[in-house]
C-alpha positions as CSV (number, residue, x, y, z in Angstrom):
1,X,2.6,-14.5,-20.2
2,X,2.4,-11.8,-17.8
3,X,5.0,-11.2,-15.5
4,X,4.7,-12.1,-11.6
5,X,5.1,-8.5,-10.5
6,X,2.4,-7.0,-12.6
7,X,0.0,-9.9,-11.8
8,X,0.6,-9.3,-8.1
9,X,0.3,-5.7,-8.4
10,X,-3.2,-6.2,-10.1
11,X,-4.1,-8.7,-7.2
12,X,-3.5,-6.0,-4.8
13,X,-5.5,-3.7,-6.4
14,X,-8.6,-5.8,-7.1
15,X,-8.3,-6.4,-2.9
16,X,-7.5,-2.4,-2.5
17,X,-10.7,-2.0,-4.0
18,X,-12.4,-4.6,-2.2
19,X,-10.9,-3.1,1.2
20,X,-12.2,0.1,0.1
21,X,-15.7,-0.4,-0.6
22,X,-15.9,-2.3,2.6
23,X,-14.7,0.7,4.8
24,X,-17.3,2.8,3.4
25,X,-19.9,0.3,3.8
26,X,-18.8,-0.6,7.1
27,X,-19.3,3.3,7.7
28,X,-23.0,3.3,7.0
29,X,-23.3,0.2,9.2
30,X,-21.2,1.7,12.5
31,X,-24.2,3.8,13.6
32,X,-26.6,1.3,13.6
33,X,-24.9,-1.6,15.2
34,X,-26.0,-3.6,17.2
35,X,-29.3,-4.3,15.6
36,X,-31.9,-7.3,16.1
37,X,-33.6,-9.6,14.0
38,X,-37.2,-7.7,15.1
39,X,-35.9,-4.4,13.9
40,X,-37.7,-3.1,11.1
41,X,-34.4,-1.8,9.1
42,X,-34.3,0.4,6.4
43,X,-33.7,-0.9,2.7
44,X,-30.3,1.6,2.5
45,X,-28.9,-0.4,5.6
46,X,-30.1,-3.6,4.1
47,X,-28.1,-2.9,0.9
48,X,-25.3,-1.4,3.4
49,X,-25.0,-4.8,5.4
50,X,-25.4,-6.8,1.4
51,X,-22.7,-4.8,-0.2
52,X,-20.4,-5.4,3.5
53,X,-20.8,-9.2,3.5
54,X,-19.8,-9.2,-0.4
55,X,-16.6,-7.5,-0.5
56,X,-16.0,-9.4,2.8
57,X,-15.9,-12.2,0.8
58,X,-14.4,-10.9,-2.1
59,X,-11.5,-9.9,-0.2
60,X,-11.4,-13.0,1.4
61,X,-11.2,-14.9,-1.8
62,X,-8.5,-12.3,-2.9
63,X,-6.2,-12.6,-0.5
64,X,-6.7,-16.8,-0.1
65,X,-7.3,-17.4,-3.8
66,X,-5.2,-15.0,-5.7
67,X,-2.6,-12.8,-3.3
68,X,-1.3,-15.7,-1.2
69,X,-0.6,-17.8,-4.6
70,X,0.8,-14.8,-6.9
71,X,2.8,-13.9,-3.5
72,X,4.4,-17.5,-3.4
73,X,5.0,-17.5,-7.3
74,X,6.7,-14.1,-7.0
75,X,9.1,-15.4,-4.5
76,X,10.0,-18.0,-6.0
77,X,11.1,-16.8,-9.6
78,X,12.6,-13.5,-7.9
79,X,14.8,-15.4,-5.0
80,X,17.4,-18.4,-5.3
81,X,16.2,-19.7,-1.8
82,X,13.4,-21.5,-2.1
83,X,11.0,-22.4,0.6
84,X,9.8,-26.0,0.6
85,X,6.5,-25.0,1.8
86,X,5.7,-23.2,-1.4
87,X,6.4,-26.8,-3.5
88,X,4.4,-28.9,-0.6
89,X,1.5,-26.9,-1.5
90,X,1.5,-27.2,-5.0
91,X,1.2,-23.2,-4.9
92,X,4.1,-22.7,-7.3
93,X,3.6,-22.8,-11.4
């Protein structure tokens, strides 16, 4: 079994790389927005605004799915106080 420190440190990175890739799509966007529905937009922007609303998501799930639950899990095995809100979630293993 893995130990909570290196599974949260791989979370991170998985959303690092999730964060990153959003910048540079979000950089390819910038100069084009705002747009309209009627606009005849390029297939580069097209894959731009795709690749933004993925890693959007993907970071999203990250951080709700994985970070916030390794996060909890890490606290609890590394600190003698316990927070009751962790338990009443079911978050801790």
């Amino acid at each position: 079994m893995k130990r909570p420190e290196l599974i949260l440190a791989s979370v991170i990175d998985e959303c690092r790389k999730h964060q990153s890739r959003l910048d540079y799509a979000s950089r390819k966007l910038i100069p084009k927005v705002p747009f309209t529905a009627n606009e005849n937009l390029s297939d580069e922007f097209v894959a731009s605004l795709d690749q933004y609303i993925f890693r959007f998501s993907k970071l999203q799930d990250g951080i709700g799915g994985s970070f916030l639950k390794d996060c909890c899990n890490f606290w609890v095995k590394n600190h003698t106080t316990k927070c009751s809100w962790i338990y009443l979630t079911g978050w801790s293993s």
